[in-house]
Kinemage of the C-alpha trace (Angstrom):
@kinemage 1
@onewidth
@group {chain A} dominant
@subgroup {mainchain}
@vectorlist {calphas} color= white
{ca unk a 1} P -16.681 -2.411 -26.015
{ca unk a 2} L -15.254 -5.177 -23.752
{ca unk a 3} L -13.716 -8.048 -24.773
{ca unk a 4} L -15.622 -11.264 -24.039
{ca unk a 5} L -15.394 -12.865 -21.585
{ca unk a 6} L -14.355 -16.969 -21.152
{ca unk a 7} L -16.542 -19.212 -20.286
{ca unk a 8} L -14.426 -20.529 -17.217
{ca unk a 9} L -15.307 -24.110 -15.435
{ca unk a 10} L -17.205 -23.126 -12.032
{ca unk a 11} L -16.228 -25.428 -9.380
{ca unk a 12} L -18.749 -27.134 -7.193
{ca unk a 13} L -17.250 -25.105 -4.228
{ca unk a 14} L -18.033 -21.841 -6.294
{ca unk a 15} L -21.558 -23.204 -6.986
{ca unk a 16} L -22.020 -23.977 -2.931
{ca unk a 17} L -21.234 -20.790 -1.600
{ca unk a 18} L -24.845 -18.824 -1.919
{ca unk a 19} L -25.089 -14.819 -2.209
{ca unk a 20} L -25.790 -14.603 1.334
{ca unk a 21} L -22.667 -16.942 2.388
{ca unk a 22} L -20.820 -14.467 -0.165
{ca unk a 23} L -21.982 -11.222 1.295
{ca unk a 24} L -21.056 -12.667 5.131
{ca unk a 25} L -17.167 -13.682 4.001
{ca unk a 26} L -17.024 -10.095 2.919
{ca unk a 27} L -18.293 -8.984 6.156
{ca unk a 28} L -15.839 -10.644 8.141
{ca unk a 29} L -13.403 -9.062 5.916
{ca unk a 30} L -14.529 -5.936 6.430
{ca unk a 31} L -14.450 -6.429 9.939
{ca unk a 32} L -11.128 -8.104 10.636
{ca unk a 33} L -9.670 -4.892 8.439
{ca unk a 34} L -11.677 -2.361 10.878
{ca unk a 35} L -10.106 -4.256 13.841
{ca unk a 36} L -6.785 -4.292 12.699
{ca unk a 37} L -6.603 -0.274 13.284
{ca unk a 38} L -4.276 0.953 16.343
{ca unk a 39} L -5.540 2.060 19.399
{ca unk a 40} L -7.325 5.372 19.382
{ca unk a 41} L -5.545 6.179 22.399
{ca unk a 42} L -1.555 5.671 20.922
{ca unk a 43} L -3.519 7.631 17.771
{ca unk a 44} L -4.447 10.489 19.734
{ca unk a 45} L -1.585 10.623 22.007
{ca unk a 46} L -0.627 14.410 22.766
{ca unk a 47} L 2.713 13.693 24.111
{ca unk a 48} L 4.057 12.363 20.564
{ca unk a 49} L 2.894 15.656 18.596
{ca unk a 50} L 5.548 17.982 17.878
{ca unk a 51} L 7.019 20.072 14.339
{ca unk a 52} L 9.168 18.526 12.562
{ca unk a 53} L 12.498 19.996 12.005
{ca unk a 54} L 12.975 19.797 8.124
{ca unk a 55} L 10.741 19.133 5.046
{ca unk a 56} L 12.369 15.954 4.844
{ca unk a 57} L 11.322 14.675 8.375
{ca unk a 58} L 7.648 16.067 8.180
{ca unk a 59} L 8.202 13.894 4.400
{ca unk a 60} L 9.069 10.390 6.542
{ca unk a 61} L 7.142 10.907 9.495
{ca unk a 62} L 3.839 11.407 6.707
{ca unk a 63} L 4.762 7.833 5.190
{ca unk a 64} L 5.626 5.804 8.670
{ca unk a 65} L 2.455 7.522 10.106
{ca unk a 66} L 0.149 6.786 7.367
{ca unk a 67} L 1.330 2.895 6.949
{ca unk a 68} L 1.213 2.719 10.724
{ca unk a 69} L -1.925 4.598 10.823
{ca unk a 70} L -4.127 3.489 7.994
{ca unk a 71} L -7.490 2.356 9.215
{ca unk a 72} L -7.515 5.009 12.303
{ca unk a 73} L -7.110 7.570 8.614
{ca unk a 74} L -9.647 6.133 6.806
{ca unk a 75} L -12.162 5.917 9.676
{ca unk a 76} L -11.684 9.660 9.840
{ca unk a 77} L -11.862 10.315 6.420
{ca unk a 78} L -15.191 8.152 6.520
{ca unk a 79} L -15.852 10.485 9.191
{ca unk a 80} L -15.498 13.281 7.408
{ca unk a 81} L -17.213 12.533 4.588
{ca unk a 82} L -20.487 10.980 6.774
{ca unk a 83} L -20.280 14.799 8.280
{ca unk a 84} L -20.094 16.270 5.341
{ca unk a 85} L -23.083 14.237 3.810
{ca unk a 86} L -25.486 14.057 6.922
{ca unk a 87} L -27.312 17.468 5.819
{ca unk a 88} L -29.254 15.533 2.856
{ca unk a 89} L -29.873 12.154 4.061
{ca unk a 90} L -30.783 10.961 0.358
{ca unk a 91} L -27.059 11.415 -0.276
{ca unk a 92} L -26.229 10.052 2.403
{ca unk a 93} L -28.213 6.960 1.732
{ca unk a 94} L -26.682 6.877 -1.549
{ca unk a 95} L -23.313 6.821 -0.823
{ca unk a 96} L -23.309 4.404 1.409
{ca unk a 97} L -25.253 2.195 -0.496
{ca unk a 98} L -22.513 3.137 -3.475
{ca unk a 99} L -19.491 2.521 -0.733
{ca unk a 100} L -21.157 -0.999 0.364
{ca unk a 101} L -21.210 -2.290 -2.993
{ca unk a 102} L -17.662 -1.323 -3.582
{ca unk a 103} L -16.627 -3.275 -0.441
{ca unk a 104} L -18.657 -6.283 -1.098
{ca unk a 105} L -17.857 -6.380 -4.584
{ca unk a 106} L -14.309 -5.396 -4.969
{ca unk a 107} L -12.104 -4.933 -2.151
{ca unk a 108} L -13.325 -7.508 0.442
{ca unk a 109} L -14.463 -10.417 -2.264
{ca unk a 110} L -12.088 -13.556 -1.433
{ca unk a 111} L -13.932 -15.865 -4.813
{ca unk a 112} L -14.970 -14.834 -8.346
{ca unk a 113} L -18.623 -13.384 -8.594
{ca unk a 114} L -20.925 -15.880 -10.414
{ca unk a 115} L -24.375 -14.668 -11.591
{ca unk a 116} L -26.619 -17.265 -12.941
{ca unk a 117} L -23.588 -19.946 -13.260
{ca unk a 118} L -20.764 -17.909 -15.590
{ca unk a 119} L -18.345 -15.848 -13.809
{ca unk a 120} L -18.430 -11.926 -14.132
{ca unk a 121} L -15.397 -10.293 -14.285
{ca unk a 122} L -13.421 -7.850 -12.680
{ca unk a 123} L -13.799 -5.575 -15.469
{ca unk a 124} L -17.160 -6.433 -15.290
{ca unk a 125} L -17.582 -5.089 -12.070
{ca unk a 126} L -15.794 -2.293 -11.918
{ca unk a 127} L -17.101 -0.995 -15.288
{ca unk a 128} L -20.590 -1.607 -12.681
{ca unk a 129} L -19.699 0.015 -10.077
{ca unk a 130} L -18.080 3.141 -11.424
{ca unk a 131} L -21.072 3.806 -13.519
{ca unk a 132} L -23.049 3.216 -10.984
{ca unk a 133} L -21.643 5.300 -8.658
{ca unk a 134} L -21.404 8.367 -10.853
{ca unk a 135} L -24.884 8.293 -11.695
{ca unk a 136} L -25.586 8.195 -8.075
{ca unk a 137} L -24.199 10.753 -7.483
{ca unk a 138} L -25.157 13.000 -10.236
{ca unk a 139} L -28.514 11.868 -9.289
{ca unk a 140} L -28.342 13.106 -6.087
{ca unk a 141} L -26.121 16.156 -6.414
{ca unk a 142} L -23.856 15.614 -3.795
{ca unk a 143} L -20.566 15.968 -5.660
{ca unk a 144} L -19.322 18.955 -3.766
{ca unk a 145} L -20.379 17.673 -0.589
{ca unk a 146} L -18.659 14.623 -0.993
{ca unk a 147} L -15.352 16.256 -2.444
{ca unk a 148} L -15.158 18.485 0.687
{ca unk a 149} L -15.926 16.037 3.169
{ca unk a 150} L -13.173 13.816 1.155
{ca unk a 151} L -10.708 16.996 1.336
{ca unk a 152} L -11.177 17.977 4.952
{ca unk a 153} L -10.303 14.427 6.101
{ca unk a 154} L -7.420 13.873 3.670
{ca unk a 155} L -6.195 17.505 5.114
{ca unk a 156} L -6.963 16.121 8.582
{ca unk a 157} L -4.968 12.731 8.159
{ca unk a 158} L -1.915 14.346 6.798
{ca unk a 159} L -1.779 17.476 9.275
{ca unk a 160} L -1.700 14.121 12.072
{ca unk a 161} L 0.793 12.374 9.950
{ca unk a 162} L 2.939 15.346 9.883
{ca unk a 163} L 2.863 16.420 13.126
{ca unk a 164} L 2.814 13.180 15.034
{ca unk a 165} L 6.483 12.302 16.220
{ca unk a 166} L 6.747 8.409 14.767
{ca unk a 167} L 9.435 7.031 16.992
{ca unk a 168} L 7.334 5.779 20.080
{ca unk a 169} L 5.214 3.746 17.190
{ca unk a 170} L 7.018 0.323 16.931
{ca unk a 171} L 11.035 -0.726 17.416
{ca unk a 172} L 12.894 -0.932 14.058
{ca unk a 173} L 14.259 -4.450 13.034
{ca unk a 174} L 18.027 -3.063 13.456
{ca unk a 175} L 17.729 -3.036 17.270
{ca unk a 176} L 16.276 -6.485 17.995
{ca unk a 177} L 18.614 -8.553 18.734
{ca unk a 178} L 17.895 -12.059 18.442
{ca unk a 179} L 19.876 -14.983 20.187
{ca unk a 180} L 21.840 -17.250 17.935
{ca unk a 181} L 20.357 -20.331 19.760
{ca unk a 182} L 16.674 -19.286 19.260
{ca unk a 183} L 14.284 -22.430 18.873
{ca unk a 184} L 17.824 -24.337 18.325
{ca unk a 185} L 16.553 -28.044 19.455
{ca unk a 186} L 19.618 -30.033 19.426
């Protein structure tokens, strides 16, 4: 059993901002996260794939890919999955109904969710969701669907990340040089 919950003071702010002003903040932060991905093109780019030379490369060239690369991977792996899933469209449906609700309630939420003037918390929510989603999905039987459309894009994203040669990506901070004078007024 949970714990319970304060009764924390709502704000009038809190109380002003209705579930529809709510669900369009988390839109545009789902959006300015989908437009912060690199350009497909610098992604793609055949001239930068090569093997790497040691375990230890293909090992760094994974992690500066990946933190270079992160939207353009998940896109793919939401790719992948959508693939996967687009033979039964009530899974489909499902999931991303289940994958809407995780956005909107978790990971692109900027204030506290009040229902009905108390605040619900994160516990709360994710207790929600994660029930939820697993009855969703054993509703639907799409659990092996969804594990190898997850699988095939993870396997995609880190064959890229290995073989994609990181050093045209951005300069390192070591060779900037910056003037000793720079934005000096006086």
């Amino acid at each position: 059993m949970l714990p319970p919950v304060e009764n924390l003071p709502i704000t009038m702010e809190e109380r002003r901002h209705s579930f529809g002003e709510l669900i369009s903040l988390s839109v545009q932060n789902l959006i300015a996260f989908v437009t912060s991905q690199r350009p497909w093109l610098e992604f793609l780019a055949l001239g930068s794939m090569d093997r790497p030379t040691s375990f230890s490369s293909a090992v760094s060239r994974s992690k500066l890919n990946l933190s270079h690369f992160v939207v353009n991977y998940s896109l793919v792996t939401v790719a992948s999955v959508t693939l996967f899933l687009v033979s039964d469209p009530t899974a489909l449906l499902t999931v991303a109904s289940f994958a809407i609700m995780w956005l909107l309630l978790c990971f692109c939420r900027n204030h506290p969710l009040v229902l009905y003037g108390r605040h619900v918390s994160d516990r709360g929510i994710f207790f929600g969701l994660i029930v939820g989603s697993l009855w969703g999905l054993w509703l639907t039987h799409c659990f092996w669907s969804l594990f190898l459309g997850v699988l095939t894009g993870v396997l995609l994203c880190l064959v890229h990340a290995v073989l994609r040669n990181p050093d045209d990506l951005f300069v390192q901070e070591e060779q900037v040089v910056v003037p000793s004078n720079f934005l000096h007024w006086s």
